[in-house]
C-alpha positions, 0 to 999 in steps of 0.5 A: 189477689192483685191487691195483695200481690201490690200491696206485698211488692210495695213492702218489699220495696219499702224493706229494701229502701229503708237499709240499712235499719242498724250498724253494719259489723264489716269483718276484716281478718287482719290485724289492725294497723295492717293495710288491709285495716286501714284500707277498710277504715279509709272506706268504711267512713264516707260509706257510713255517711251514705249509709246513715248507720255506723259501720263497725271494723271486727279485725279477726286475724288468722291464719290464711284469712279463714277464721274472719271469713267463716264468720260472714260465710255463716252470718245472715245474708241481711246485709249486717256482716260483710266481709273483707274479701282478698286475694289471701281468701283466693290462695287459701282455696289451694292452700288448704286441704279443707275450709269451713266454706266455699270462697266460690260460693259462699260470698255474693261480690260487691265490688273491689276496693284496691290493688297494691303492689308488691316490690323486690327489696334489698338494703341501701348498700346492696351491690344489686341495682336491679333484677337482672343482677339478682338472677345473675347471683342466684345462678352464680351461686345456687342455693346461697340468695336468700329471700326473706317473706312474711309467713309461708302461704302469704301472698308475698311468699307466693310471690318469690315461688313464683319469681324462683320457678319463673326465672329458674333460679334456685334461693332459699326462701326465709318465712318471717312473723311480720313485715317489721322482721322481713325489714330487720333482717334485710338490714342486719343482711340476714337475708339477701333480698324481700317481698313485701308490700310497698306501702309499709316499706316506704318509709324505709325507702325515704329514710334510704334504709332500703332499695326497692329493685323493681315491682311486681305488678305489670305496671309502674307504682305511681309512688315510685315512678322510677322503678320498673317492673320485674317484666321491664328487667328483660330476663327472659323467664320474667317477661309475663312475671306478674303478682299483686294484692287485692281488697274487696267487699263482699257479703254472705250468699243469698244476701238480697239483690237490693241491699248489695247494689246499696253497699256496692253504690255506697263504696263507690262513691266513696272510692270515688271521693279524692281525700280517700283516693289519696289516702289510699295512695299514701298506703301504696293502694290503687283505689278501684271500684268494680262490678260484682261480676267483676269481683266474682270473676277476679275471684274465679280467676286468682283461685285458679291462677294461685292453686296452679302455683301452689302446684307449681312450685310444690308448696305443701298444702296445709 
């Protein structure tokens, strides 16, 4: 019996060591070209090098991040189907009345990739300088600031309720398809001012299209040093403002303890590499490696803080 017991432990040794046999399909449900797309490719490249097998992009976009997430929640957890986990993952657990799973309990964490910043946008010629001025107009004038956002749910569009309920301002918010309609219409001056995501606004800020006013983050982009935060604006209603994005790696529940400490030692140290740090940089992501039960507790926490502003700001659930 004791031999049978050695001889099955040191199988199973061997079966874990020996991931990954195969290609690895990493589930992304974004478009391609998006920062969420090129923030997997960035990783998944060193990652394959690591891992000795091809890891191969599956870009499964929809609405609220869940046709790709269900996908992985229902995929074997042998560690072939990972998944593309972020903060949008975290908001449709509020914002959807039923999902085909549990984001809480149908993933196993690996480790976060990246952070990247959110940033209050008006165009070049804009009379306002900062956030002070915006709030200033919006209660001058209620009702007629107009922010312009990609589609409702979205973390940017989450992001303005949010700044709306905190500053206690009354603005009409604007959903539009993509990023490309947020900015033609900060241009044209359909809309007043923007959330979006600073990496795909920098080029328009270098060409002096457009100005960014502050970040939403509770720290500097180290892109744009001299631009504050909203909780650097001293509005009283902003001094706890906080919202940013999120991507991370994550596997289906049940997925064996070994193969992630593999994924999770693999996209660490490419995160760790300096020509992905400064790829990532170049997309206005902040390269972070973590725990598991770092993710996992990151995930706990953005559930619970987007649910309560979906509540907050009365954003009917979908």
């Amino acid at each position: 019996m004791a031999g049978a017991l050695s001889f099955g432990l040191a199988c199973g040794a061997r079966a874990h060591a020996a991931y990954p046999q195969r290609a690895i399909t990493w589930v992304v449900p974004f478009a391609p070209g998006g920062i969420a797309d090129l923030t997997a490719r960035a990783v998944a490249q060193p990652m394959s090098v690591a891992l000795r097998q091809p890891i191969v992009i599956d870009n499964r976009p929809s609405a609220g991040a869940i046709v790709g997430a269900s996908a992985v929640a229902h995929a074997e957890p042998d560690g072939y189907t990972a998944l593309l986990l972020s903060n949008a993952n975290a908001i449709s657990a509020g914002l959807f009345r039923k999902l085909p799973f549990d984001v809480l309990r149908d993933f196993a964490a690996v480790t976060t990739i990246g952070f990247f910043d959110l940033a209050l946008f008006v165009a070049h010629d804009s009379p306002w300088r900062g956030v002070r001025d915006v709030v200033a107009a919006a209660r001058a004038k209620p009702g007629a600031l107009t922010i312009g956002t990609i589609a409702s749910g979205s973390t940017q569009h989450l992001a303005a309720a949010l700044f709306k309920s905190m500053a206690g301002i009354d603005a009409l918010t604007v959903p539009y398809k993509g990023t490309p309609a947020v900015v033609t219409a900060l241009r044209t001056k359909e809309v007043d001012l923007a959330f979006e995501i600073v990496g795909p606004m920098l080029p328009q800020l270098h060409a002096g299209a457009l100005r960014a006013l502050a970040v939403t983050a509770d720290e500097r982009f180290a892109g744009l040093p001299g631009v504050p935060t909203v909780q650097e604006s001293g509005v009283p209603g902003l001094r706890a403002y906080q919202a940013a994005s999120w991507n991370a790696l994550a596997v289906p529940a049940r997925t064996p303890a070994a193969v992630i400490e593999r994924l999770h030692r693999a996209a660490a140290d490419a995160l760790a590499l300096p020509a992905v740090r400064a790829q990532l940089q170049v997309l206005g992501v902040r390269a972070r490696a973590g725990t598991p039960q770092q993710l996992a507790q990151l995930l706990v926490d953005e559930v619970r803080r987007w649910a309560a502003v979906i509540e907050q700001t009365k954003i009917e659930r979908q």
